[in-house]
CHARMM-style PDB file with segment names, atoms N, HN, CA, C and O in Angstrom:
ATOM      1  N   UNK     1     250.231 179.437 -25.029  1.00  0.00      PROA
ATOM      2  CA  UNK     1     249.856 180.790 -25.363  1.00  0.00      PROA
ATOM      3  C   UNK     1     248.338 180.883 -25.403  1.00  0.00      PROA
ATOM      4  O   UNK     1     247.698 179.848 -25.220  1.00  0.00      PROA
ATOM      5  N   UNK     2     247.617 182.195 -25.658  1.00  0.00      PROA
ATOM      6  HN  UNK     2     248.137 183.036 -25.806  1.00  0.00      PROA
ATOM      7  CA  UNK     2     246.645 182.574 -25.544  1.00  0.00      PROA
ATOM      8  C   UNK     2     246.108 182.816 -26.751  1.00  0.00      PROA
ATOM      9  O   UNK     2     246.831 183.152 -27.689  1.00  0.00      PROA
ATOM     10  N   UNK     3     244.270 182.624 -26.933  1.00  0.00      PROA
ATOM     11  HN  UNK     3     243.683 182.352 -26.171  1.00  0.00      PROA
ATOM     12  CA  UNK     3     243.822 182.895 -28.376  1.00  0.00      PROA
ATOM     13  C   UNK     3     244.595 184.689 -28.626  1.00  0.00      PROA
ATOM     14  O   UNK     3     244.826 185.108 -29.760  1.00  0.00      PROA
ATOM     15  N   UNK     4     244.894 185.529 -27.346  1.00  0.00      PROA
ATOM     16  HN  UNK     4     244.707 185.188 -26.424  1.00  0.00      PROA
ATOM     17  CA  UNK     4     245.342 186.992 -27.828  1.00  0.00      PROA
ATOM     18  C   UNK     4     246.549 186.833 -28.635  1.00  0.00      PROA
ATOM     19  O   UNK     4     246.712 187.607 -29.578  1.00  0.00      PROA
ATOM     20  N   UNK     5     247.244 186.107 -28.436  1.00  0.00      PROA
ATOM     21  HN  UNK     5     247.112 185.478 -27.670  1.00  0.00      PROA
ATOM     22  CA  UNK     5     248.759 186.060 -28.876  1.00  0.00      PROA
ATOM     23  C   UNK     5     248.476 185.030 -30.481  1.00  0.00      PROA
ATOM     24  O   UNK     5     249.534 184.740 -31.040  1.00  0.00      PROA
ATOM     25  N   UNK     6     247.484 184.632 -31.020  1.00  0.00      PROA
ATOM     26  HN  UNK     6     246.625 184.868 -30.566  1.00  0.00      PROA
ATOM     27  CA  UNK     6     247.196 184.143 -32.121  1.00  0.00      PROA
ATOM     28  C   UNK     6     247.234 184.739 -33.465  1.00  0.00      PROA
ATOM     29  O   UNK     6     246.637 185.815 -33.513  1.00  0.00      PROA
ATOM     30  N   UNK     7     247.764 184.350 -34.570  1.00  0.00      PROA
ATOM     31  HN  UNK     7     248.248 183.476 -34.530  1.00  0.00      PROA
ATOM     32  CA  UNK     7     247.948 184.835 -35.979  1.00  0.00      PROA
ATOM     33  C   UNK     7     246.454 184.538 -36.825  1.00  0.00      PROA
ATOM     34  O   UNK     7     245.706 183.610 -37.133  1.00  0.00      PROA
ATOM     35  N   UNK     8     246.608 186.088 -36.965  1.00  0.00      PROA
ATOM     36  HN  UNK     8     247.216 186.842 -36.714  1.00  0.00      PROA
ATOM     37  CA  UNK     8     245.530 186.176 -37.794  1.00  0.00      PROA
ATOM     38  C   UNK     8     245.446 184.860 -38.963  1.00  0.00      PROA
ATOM     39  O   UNK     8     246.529 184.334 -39.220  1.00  0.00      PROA
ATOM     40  N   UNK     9     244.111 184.269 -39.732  1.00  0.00      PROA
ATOM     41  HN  UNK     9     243.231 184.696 -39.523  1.00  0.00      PROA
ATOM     42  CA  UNK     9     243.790 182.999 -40.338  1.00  0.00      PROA
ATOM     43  C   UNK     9     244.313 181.329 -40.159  1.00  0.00      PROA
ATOM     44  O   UNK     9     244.072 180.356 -40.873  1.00  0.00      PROA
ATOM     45  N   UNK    10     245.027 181.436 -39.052  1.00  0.00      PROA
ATOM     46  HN  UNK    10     245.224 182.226 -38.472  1.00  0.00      PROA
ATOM     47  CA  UNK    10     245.900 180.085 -38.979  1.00  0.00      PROA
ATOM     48  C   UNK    10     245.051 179.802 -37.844  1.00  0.00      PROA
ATOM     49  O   UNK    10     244.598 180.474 -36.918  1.00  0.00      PROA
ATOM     50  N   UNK    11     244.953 178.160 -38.339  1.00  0.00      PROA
ATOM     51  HN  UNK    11     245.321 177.614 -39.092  1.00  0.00      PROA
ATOM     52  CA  UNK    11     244.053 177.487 -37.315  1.00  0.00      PROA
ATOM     53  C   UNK    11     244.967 176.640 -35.915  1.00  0.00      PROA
ATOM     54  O   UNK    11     246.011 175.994 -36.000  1.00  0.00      PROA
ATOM     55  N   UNK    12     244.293 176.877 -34.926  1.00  0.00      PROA
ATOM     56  HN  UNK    12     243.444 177.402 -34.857  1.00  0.00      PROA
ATOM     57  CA  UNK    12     244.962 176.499 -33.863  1.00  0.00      PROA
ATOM     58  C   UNK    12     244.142 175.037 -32.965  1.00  0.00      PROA
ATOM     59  O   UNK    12     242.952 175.131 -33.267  1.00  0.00      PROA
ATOM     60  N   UNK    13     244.243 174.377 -32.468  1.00  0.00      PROA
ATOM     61  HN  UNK    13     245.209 174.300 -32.222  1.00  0.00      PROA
ATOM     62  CA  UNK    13     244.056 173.440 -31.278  1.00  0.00      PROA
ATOM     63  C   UNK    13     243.588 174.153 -30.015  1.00  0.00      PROA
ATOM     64  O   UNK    13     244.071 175.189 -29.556  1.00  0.00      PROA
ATOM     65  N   UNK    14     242.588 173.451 -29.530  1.00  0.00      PROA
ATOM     66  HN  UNK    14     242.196 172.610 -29.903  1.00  0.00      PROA
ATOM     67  CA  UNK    14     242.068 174.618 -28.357  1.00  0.00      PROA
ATOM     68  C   UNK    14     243.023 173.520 -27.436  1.00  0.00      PROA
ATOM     69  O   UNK    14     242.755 172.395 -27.857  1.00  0.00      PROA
ATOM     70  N   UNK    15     244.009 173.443 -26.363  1.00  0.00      PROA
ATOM     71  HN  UNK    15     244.226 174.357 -26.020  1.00  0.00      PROA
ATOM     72  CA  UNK    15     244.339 172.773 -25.474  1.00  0.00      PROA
ATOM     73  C   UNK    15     243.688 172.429 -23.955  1.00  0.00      PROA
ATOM     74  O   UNK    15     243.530 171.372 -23.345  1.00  0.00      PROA
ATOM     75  N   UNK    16     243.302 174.234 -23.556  1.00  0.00      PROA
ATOM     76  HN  UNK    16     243.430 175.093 -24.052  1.00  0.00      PROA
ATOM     77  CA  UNK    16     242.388 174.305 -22.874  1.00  0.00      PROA
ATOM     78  C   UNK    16     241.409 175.355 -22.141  1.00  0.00      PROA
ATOM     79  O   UNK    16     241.602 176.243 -22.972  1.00  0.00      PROA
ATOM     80  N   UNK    17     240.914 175.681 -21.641  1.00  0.00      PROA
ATOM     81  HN  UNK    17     240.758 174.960 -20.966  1.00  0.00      PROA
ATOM     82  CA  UNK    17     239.941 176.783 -21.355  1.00  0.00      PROA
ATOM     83  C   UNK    17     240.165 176.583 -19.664  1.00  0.00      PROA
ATOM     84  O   UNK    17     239.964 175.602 -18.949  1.00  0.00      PROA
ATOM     85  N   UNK    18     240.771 178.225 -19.292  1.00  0.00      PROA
ATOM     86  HN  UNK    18     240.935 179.022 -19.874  1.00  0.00      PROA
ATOM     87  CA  UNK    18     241.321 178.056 -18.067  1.00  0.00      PROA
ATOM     88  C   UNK    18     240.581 179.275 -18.140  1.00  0.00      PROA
ATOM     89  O   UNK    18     240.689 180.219 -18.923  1.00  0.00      PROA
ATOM     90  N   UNK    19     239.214 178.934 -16.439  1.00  0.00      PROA
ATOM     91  HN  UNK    19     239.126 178.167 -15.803  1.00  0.00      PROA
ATOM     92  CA  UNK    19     238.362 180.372 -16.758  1.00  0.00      PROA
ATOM     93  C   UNK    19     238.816 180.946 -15.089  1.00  0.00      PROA
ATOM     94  O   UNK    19     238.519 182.075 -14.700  1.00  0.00      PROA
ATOM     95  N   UNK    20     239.578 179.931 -14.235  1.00  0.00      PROA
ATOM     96  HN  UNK    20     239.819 179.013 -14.552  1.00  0.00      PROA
ATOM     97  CA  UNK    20     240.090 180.311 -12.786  1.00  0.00      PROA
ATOM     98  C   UNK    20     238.418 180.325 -12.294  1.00  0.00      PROA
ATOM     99  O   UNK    20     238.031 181.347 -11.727  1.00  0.00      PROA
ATOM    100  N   UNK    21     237.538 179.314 -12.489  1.00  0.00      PROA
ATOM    101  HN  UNK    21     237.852 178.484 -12.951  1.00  0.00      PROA
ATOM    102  CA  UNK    21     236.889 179.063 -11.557  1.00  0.00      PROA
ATOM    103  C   UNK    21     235.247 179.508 -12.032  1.00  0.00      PROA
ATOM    104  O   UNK    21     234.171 179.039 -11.662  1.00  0.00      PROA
ATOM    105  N   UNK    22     235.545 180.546 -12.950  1.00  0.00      PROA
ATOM    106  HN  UNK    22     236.419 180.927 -13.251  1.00  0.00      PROA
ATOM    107  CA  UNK    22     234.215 181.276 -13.375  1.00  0.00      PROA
ATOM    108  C   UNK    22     232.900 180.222 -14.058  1.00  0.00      PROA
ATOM    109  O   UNK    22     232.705 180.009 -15.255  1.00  0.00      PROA
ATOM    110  N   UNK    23     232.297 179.800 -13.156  1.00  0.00      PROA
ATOM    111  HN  UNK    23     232.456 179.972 -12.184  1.00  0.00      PROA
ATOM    112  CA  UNK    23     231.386 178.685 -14.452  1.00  0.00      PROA
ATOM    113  C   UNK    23     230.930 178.792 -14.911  1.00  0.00      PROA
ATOM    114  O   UNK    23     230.436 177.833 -15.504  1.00  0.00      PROA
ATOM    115  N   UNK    24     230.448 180.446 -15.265  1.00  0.00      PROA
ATOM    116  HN  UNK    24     230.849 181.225 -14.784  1.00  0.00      PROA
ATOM    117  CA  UNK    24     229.360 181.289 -16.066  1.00  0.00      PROA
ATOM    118  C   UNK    24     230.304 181.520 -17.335  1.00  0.00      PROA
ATOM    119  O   UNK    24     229.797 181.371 -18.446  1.00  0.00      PROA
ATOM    120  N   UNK    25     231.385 181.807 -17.251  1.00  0.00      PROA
ATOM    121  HN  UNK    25     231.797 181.929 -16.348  1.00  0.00      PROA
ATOM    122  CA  UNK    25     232.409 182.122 -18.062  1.00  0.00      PROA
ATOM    123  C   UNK    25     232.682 180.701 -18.783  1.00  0.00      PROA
ATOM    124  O   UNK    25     232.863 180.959 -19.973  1.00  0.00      PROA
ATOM    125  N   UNK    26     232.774 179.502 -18.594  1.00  0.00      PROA
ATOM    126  HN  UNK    26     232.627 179.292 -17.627  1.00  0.00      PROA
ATOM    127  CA  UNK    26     233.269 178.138 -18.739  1.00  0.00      PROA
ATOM    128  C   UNK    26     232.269 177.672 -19.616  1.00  0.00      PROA
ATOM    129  O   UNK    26     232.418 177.113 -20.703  1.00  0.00      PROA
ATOM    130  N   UNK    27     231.026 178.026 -18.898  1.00  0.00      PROA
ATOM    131  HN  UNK    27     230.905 178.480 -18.016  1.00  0.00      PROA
ATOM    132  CA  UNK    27     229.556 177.436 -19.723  1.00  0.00      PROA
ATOM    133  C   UNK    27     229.347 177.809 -21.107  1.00  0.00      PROA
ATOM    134  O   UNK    27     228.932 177.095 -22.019  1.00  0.00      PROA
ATOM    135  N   UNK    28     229.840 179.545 -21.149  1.00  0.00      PROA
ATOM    136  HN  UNK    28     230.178 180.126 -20.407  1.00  0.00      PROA
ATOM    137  CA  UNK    28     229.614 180.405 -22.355  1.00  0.00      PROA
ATOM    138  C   UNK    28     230.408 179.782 -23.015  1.00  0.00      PROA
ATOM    139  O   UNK    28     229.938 179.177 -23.978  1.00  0.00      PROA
ATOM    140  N   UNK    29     231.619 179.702 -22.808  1.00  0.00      PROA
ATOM    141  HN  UNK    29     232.001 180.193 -22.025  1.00  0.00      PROA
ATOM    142  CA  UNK    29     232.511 179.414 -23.964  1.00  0.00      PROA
ATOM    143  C   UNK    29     232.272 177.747 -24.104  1.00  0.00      PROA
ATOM    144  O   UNK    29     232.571 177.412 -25.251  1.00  0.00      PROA
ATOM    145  N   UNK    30     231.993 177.032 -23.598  1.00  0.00      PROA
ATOM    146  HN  UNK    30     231.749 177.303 -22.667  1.00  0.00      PROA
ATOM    147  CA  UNK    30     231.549 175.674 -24.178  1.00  0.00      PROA
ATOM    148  C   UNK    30     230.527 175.825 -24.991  1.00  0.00      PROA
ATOM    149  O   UNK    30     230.715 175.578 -26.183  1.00  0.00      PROA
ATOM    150  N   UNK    31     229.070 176.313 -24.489  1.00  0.00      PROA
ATOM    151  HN  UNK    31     228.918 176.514 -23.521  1.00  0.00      PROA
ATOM    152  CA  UNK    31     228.441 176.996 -25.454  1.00  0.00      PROA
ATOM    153  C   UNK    31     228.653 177.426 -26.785  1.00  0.00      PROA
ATOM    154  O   UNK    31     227.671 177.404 -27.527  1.00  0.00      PROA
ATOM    155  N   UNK    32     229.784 177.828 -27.256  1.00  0.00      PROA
ATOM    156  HN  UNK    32     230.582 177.846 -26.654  1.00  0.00      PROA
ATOM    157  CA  UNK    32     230.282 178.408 -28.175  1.00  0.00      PROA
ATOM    158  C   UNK    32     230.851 177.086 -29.280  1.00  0.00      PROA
ATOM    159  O   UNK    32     230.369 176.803 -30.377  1.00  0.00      PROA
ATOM    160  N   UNK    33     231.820 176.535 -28.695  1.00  0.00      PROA
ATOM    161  HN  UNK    33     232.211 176.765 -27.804  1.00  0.00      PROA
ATOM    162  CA  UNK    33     232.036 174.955 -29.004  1.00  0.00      PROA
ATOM    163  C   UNK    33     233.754 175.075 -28.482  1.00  0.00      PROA
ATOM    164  O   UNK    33     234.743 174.469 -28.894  1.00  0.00      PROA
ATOM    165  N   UNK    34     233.613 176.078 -27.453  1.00  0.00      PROA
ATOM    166  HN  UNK    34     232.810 176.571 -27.118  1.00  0.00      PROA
ATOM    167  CA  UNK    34     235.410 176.084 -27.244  1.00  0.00      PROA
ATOM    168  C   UNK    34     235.612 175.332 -26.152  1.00  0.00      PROA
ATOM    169  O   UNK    34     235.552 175.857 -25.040  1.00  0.00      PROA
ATOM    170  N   UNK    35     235.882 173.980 -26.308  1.00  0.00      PROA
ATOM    171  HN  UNK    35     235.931 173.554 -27.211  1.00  0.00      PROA
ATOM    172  CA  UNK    35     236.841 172.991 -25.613  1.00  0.00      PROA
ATOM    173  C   UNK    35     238.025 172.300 -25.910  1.00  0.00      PROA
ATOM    174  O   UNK    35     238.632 172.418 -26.975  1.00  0.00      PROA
ATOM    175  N   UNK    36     238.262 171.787 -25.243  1.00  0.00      PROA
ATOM    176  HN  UNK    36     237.770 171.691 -24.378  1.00  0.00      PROA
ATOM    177  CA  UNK    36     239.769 170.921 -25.566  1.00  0.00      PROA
ATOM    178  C   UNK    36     239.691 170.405 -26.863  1.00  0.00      PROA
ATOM    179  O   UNK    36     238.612 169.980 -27.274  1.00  0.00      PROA
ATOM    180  N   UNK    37     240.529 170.390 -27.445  1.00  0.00      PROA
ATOM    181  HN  UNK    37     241.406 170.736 -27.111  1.00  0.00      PROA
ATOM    182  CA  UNK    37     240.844 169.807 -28.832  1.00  0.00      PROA
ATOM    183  C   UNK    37     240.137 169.963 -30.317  1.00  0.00      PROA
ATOM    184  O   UNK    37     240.281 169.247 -31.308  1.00  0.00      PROA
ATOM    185  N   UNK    38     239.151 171.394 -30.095  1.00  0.00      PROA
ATOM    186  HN  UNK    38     239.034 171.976 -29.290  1.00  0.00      PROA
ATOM    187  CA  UNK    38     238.309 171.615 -30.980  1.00  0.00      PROA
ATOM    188  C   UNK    38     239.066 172.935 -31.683  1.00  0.00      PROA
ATOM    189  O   UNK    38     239.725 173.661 -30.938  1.00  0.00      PROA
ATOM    190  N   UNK    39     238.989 173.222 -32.967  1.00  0.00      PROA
ATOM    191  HN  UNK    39     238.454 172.633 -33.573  1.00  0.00      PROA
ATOM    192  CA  UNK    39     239.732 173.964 -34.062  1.00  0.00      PROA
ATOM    193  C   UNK    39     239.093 175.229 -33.708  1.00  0.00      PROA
ATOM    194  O   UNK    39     237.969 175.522 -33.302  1.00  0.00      PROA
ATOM    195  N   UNK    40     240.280 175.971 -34.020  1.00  0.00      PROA
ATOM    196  HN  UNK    40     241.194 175.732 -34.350  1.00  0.00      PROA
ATOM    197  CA  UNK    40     239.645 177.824 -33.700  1.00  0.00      PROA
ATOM    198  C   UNK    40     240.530 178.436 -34.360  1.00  0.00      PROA
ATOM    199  O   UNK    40     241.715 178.106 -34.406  1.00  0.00      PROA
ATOM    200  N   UNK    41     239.844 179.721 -35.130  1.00  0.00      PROA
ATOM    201  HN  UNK    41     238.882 179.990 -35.093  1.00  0.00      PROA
ATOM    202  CA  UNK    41     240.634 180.420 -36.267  1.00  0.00      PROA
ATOM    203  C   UNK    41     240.237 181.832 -35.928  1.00  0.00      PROA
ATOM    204  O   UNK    41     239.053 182.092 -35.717  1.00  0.00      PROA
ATOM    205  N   UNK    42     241.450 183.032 -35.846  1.00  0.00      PROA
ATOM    206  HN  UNK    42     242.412 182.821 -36.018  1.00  0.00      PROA
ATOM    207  CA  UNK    42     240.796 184.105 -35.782  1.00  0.00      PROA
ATOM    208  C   UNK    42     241.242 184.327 -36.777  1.00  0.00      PROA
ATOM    209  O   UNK    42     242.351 184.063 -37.242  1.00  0.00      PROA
ATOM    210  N   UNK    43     239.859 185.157 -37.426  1.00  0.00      PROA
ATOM    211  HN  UNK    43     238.959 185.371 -37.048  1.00  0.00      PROA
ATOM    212  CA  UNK    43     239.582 185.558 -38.167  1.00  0.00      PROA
ATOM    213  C   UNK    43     239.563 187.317 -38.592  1.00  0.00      PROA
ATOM    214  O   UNK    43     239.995 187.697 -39.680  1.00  0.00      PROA
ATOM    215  N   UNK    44     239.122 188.062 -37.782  1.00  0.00      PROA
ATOM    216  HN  UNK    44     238.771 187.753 -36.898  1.00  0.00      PROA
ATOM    217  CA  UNK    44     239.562 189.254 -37.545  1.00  0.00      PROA
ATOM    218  C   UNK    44     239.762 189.939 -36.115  1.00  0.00      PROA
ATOM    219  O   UNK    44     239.063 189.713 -35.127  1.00  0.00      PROA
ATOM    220  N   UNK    45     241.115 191.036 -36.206  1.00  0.00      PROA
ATOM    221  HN  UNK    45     241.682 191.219 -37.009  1.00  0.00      PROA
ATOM    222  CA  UNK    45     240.945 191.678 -34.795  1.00  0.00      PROA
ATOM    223  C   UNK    45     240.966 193.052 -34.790  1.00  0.00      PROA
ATOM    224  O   UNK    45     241.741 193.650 -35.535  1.00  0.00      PROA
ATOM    225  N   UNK    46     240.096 193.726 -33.931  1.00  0.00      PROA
ATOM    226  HN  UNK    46     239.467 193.240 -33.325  1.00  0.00      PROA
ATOM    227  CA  UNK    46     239.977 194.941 -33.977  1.00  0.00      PROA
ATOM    228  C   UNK    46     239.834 195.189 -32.351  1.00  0.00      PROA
ATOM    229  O   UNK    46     240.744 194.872 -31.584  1.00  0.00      PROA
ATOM    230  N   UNK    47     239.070 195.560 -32.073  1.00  0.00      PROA
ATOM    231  HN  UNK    47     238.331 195.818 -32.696  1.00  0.00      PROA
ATOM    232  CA  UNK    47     238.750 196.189 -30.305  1.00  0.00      PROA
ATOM    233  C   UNK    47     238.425 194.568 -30.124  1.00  0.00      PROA
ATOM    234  O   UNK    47     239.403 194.031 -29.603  1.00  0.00      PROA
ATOM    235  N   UNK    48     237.485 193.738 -30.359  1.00  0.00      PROA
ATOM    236  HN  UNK    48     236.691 194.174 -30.783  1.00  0.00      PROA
ATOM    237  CA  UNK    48     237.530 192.325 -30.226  1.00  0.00      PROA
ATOM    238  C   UNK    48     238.127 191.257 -31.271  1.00  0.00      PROA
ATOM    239  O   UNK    48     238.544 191.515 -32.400  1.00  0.00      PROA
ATOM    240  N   UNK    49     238.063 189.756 -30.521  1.00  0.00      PROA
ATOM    241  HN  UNK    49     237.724 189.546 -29.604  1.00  0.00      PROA
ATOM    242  CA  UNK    49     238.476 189.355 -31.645  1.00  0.00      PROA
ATOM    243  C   UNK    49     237.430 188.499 -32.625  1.00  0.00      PROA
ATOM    244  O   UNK    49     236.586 187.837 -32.020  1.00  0.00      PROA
ATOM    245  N   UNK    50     237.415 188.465 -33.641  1.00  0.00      PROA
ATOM    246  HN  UNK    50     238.101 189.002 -34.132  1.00  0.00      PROA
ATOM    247  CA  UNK    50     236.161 187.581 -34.313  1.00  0.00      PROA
ATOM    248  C   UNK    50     236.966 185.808 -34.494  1.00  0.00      PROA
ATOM    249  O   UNK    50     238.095 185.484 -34.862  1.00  0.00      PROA
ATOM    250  N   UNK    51     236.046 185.174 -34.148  1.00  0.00      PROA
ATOM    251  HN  UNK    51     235.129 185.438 -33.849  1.00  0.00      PROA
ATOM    252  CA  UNK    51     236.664 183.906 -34.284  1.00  0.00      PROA
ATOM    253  C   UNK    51     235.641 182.553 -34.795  1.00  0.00      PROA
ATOM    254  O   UNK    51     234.438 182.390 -34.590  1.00  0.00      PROA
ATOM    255  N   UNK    52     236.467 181.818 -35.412  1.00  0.00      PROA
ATOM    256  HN  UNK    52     237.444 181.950 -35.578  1.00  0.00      PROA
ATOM    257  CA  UNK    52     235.524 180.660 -36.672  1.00  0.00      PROA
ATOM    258  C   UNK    52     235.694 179.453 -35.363  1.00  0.00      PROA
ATOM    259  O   UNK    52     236.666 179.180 -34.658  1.00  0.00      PROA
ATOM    260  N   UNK    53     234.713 179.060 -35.391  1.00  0.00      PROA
ATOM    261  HN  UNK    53     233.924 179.281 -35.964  1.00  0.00      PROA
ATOM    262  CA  UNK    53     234.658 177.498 -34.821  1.00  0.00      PROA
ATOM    263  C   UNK    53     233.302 176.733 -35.164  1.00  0.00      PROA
ATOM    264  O   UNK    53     232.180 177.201 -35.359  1.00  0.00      PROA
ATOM    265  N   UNK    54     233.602 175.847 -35.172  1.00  0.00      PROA
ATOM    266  HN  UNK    54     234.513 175.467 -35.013  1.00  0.00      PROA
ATOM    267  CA  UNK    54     233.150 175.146 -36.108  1.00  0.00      PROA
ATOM    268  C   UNK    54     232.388 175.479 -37.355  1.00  0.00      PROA
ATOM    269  O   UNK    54     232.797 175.009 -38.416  1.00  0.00      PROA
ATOM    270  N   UNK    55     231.318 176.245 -37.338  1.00  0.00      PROA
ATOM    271  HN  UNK    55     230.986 176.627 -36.476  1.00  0.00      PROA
ATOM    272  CA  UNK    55     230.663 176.190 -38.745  1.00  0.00      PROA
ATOM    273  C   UNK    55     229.884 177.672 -38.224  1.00  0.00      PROA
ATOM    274  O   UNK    55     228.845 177.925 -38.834  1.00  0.00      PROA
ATOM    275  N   UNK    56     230.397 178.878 -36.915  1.00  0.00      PROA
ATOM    276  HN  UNK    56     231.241 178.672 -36.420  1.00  0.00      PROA
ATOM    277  CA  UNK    56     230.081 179.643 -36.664  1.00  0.00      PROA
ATOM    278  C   UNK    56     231.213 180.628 -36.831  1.00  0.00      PROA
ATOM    279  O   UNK    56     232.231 180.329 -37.456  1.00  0.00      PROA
ATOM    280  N   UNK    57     231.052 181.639 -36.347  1.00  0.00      PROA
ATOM    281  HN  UNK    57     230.226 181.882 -35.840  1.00  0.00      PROA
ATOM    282  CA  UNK    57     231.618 183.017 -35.915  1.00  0.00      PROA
ATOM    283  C   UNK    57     231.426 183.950 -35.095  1.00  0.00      PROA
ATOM    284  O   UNK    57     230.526 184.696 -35.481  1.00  0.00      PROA
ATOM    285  N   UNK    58     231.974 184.304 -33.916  1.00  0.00      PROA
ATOM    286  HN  UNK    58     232.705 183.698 -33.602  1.00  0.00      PROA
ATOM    287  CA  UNK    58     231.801 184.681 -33.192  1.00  0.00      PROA
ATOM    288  C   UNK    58     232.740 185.789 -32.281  1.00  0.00      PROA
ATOM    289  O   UNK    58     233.958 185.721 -32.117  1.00  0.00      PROA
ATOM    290  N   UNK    59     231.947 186.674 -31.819  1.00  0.00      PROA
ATOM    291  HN  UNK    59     230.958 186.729 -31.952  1.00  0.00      PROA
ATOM    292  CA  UNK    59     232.924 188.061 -31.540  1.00  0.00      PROA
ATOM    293  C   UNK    59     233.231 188.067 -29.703  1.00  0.00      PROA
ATOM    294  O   UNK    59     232.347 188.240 -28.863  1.00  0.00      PROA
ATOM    295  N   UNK    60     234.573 187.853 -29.433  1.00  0.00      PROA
ATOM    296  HN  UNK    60     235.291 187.713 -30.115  1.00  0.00      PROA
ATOM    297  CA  UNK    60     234.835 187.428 -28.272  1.00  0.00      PROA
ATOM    298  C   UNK    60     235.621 188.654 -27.810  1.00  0.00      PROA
ATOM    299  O   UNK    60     236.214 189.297 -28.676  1.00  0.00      PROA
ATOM    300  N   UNK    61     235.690 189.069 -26.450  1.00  0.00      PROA
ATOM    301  HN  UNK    61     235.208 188.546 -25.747  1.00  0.00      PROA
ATOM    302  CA  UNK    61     236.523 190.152 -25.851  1.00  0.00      PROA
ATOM    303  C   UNK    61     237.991 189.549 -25.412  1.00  0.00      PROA
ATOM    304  O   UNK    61     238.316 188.371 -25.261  1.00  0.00      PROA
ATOM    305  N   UNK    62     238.795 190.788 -25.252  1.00  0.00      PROA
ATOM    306  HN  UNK    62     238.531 191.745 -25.374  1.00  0.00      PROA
ATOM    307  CA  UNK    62     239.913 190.020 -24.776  1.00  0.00      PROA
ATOM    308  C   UNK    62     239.967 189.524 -23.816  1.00  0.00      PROA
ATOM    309  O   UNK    62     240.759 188.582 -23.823  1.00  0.00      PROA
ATOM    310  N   UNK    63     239.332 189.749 -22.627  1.00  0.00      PROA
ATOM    311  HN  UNK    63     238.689 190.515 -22.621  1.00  0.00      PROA
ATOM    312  CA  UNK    63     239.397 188.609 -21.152  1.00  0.00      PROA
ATOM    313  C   UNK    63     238.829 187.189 -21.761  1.00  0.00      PROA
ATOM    314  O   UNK    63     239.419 186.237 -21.250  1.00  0.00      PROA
ATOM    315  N   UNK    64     237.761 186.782 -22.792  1.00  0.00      PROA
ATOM    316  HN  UNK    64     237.282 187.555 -23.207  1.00  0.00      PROA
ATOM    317  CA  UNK    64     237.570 185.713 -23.121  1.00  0.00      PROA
ATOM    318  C   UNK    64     238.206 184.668 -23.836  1.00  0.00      PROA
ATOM    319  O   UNK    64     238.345 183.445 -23.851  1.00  0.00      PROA
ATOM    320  N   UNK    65     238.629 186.039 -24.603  1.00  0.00      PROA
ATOM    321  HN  UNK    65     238.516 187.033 -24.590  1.00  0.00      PROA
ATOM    322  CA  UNK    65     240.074 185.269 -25.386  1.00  0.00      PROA
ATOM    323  C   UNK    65     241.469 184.695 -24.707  1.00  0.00      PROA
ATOM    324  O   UNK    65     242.221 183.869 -25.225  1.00  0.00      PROA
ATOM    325  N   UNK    66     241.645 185.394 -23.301  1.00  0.00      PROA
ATOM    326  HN  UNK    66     241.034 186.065 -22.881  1.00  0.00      PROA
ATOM    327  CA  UNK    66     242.901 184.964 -22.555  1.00  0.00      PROA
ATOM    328  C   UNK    66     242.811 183.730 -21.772  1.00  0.00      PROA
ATOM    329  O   UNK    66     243.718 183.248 -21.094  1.00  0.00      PROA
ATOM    330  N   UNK    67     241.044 183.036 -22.011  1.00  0.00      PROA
ATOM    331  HN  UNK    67     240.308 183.428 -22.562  1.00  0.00      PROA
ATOM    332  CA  UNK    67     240.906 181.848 -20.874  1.00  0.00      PROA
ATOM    333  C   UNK    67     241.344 180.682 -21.980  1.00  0.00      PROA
ATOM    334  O   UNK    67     241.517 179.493 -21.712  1.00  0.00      PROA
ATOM    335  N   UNK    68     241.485 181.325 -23.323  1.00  0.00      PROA
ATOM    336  HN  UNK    68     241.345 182.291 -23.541  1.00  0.00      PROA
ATOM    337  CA  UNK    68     241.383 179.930 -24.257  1.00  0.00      PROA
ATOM    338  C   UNK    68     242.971 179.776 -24.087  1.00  0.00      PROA
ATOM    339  O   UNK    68     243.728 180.744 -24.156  1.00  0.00      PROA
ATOM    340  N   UNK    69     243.458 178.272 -23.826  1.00  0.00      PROA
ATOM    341  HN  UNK    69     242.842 177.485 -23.771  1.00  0.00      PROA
ATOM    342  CA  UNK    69     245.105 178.035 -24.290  1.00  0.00      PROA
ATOM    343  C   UNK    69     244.826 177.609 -25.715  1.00  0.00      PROA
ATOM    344  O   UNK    69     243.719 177.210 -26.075  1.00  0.00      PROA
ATOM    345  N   UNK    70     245.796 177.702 -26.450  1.00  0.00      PROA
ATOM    346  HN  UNK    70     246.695 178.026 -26.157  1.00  0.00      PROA
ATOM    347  CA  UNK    70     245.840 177.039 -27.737  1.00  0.00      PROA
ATOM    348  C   UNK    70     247.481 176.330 -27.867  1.00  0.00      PROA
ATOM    349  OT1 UNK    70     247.803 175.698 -28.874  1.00  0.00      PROA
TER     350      UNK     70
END
C-alpha cells in the first residue's frame, strides 16, 4: 500500500520509493530521509499530507505520497 492509504499516527516501514523513473522526484524524497526501511508517521491530512520522519516534519502532496510503499 501507499503512504495515501495510511492511518492517521501509526508508524509504518518505508519498503520502498517507486518514483517510475523520476530522479528529481527520488532525490527529493531521499532528501527528506524517505528510503527503504526508515520510519514514517502521518501525522496530519488535509489537502496534503503532513508527515514525521525522523526528527522532522514535512508537508508532502498526494502524487508524493503514492511513490512511498509502506
Amino acid at each position: 500500500m501507499t503512504l495515501n492509504d495510511a492511518d492517521l499516527g501509526r508508524e509504518y516501514t518505508i519498503d520502498s520509493v517507486e518514483t517510475g523513473g523520476d530522479e528529481e522526484m527520488e532525490s527529493f524524497l531521499f532528501s527528506l530521509g524517505c528510503y527503504s526501511g526508515e520510519k514514517i508517521t502521518v501525522v496530519d491530512r488535509k489537502r496534503n499530507l503532513v508527515v514525521a520522519i525522523k526528527d522532522g516534519r514535512y508537508n508532502i502532496d498526494p502524487e508524493l505520497a503514492s511513490a512511498i510503499k509502506i
